[in-house]
C-alpha positions in Angstrom: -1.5 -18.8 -17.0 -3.3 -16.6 -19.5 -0.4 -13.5 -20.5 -0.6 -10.5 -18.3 0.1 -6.6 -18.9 2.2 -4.6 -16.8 0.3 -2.8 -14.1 0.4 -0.1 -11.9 -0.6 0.0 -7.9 -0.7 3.8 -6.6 0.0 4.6 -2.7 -2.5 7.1 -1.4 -2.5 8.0 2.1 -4.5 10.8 3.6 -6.6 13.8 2.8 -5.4 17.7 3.4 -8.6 19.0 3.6 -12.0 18.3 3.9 -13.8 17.0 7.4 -10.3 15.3 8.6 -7.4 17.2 7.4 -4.2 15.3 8.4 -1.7 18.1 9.4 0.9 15.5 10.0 1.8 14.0 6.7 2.4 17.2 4.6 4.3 15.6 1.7 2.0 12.4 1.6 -1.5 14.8 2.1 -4.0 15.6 -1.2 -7.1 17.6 -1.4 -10.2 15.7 -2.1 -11.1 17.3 -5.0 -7.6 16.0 -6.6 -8.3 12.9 -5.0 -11.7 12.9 -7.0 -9.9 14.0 -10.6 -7.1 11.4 -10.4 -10.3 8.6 -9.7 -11.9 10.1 -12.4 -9.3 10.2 -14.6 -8.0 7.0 -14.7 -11.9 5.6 -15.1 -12.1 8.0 -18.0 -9.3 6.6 -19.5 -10.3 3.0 -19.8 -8.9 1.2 -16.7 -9.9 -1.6 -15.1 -9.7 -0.8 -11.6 -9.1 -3.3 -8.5 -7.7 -4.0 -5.1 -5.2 -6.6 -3.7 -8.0 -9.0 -3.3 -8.6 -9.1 -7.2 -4.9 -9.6 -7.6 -4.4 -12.1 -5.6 -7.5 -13.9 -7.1 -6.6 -13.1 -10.4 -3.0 -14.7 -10.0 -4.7 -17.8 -8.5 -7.0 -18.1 -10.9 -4.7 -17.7 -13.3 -6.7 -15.2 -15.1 -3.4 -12.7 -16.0 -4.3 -9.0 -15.6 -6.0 -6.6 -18.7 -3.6 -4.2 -21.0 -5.3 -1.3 -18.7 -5.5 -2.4 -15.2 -4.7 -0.3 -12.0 -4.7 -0.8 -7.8 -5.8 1.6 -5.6 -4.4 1.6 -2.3 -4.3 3.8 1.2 -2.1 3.4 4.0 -1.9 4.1 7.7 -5.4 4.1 8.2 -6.3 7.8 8.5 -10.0 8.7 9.2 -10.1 11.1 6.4 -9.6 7.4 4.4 -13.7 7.5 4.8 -14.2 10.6 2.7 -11.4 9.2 0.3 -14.2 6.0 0.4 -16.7 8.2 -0.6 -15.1 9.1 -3.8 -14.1 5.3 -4.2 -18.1 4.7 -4.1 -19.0 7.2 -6.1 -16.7 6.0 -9.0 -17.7 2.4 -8.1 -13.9 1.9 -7.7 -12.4 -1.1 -5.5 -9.3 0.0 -3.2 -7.3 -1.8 -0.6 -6.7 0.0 2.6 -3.4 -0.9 4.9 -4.2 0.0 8.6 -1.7 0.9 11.5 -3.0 -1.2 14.6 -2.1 1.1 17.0 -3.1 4.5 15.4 -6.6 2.9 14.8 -6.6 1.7 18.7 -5.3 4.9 19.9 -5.8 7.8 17.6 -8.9 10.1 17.6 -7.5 11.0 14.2 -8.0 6.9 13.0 -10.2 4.7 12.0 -11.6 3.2 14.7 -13.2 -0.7 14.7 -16.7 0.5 13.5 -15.2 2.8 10.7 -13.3 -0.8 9.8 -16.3 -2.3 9.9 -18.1 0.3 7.8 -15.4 -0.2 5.0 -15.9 -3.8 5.4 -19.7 -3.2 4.5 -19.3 -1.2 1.5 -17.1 -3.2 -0.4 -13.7 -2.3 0.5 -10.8 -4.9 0.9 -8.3 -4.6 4.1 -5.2 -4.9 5.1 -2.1 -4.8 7.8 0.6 -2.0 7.9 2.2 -3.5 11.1 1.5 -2.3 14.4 3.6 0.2 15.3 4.3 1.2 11.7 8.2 1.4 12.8 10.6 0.3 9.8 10.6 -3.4 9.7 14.1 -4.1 8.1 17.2 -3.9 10.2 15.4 -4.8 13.3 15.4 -7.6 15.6 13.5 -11.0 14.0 11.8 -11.9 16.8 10.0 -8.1 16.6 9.8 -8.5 13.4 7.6 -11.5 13.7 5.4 -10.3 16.7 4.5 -7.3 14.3 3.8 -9.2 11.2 1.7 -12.0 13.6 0.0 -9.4 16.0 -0.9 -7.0 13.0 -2.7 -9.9 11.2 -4.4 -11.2 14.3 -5.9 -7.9 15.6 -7.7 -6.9 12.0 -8.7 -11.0 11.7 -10.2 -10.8 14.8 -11.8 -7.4 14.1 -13.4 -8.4 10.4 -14.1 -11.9 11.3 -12.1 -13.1 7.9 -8.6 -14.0 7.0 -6.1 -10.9 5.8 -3.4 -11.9 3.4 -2.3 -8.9 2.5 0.0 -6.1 4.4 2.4 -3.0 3.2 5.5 -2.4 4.7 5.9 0.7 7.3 7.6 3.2 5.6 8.5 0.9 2.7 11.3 -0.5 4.7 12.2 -4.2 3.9 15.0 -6.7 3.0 14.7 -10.2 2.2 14.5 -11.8 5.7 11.5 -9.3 6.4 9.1 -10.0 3.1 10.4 -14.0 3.7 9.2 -13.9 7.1 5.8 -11.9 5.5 5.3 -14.6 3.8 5.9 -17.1 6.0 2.8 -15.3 8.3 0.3 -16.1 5.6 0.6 -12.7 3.6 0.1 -13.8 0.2 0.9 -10.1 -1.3 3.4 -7.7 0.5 3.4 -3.9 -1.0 6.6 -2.2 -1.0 7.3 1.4 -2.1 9.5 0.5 -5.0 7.9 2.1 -7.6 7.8 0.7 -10.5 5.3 -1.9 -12.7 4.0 -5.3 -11.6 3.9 -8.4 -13.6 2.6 -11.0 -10.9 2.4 -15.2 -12.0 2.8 -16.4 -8.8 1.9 -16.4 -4.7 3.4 -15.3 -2.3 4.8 -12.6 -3.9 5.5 -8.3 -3.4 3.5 -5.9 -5.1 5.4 -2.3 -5.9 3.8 0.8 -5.6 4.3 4.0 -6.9 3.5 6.9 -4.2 1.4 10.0 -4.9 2.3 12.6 -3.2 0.8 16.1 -2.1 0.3 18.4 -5.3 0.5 15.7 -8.1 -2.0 16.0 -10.9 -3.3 13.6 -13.4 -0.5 14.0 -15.6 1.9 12.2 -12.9 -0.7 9.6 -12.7 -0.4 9.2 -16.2 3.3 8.9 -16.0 2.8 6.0 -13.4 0.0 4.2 -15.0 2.5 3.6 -18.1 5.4 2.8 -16.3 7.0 5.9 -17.7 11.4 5.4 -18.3 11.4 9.1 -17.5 9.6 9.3 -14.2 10.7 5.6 -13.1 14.3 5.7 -13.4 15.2 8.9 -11.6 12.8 7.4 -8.6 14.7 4.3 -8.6 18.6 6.0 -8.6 17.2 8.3 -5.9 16.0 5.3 -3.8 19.5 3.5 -4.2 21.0 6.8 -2.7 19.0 6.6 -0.1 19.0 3.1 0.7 23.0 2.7 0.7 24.6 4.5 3.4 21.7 2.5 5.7 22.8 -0.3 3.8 26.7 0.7 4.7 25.9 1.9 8.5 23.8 -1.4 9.3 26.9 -3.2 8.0 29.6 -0.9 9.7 27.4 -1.8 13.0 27.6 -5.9 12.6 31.0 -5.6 12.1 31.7 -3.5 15.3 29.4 -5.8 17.6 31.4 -8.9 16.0 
């Protein structure tokens, strides 16, 4: 395989403003026009630009990625993700969207099968983000499965074409969960971990590093290098989070044994 760069997949997931304001993701929202200058910025700057479908061919291919090469992607599926498409088209930038099966089925506030459709027409690549989008880890495996299988199914069935790629609800995931990902047909799972990729294989995770509501283009600078000073603090705050589950989940095996 040719030598690949580190790169950097960012987490988008809905609009504050503009025709469909999400008013229930606060910390996760962004205002178009910042949507717009981050898109612009990293275009400006020289990157090559792709979705989880280029990755995925690239690795099998074995191609290796560029020394300036960025993933877009949006999860849960919110409608204002078509205005976020507009800016995508108007940049000529490729993005990978995760969708919730049953927000889109239910959810005036979702895309629905033609919006799908739509970004199926204009370029876009798609993807699963379970159906429920309950945490996946620390549930039972059997549910686990069903979610991972139904997911895939429903938006196969809907685009007509195979999906081998998914995120994980909330970021949540162990071993069991991304083995049993794979084991679905998912070539490329994203997680929330966020930090750099360096991908030579399939199956395989992709991390992503999450922009949240009110970050300008210097945090997107700070992820597309992989910066020491924004990734470590990220990754120490993650392990404090993701211990006392760790330690509870454990406590609660022990007590049922």
């Amino acid at each position: 395989m040719k030598t690949s760069s580190p790169f950097a997949v960012l987490m988008y997931h809905s609009l504050s403003d503009g025709r469909w304001p999400d008013p229930f993701a606060p910390k996760f929202t962004i205002p178009l026009s910042r949507f717009s200058e981050h898109i612009r910025f990293i275009k400006d700057a020289g990157y090559v630009l792709g979705d989880f479908a280029d990755v995925n061919l690239r690795v099998r291919e074995g191609r290796g990625f560029p020394g300036q090469y960025c993933v877009i992607s949006l999860d849960d599926g919110h409608k204002s993700g078509l205005e976020m498409a507009e800016v995508l088209n108007a940049h000529g930038t490729p993005a990978t969207f995760f969708l919730t099966r049953d927000y889109c089925l239910r959810r005036a506030d979702f895309l629905n099968a033609a919006d799908i459709r739509l970004l199926q027409s204009a370029g876009f690549d798609l993807g699963t983000h379970g159906t429920s989008h309950r945490p996946l880890a620390g549930r039972a495996m059997d549910e686990v499965r069903t979610e991972l299988a139904d997911s895939k199914k429903w938006l196969e069935d809907l685009l007509g074409r195979a999906v081998d790629s998914m995120s994980l609800p909330g970021g949540s995931a162990n071993r069991e969960v991304i083995r049993l990902a794979w084991e679905t047909g998912y070539d490329l799972v994203g997680t929330s971990r966020e930090r750099m990729n360096r991908l030579v294989s399939l199956p395989s995770t992709v991390d992503r590093f999450v922009v949240q509501h009110g970050y300008g283009v210097r945090h997107i600078a700070r992820m597309l290098h992989g910066s020491l000073s924004y990734v470590a603090p990220r990754g120490v705050r993650a392990l404090l989070v993701w211990l006392p589950k760790k330690l509870l989940r454990t406590a609660e095996r022990r007590r049922a044994d």
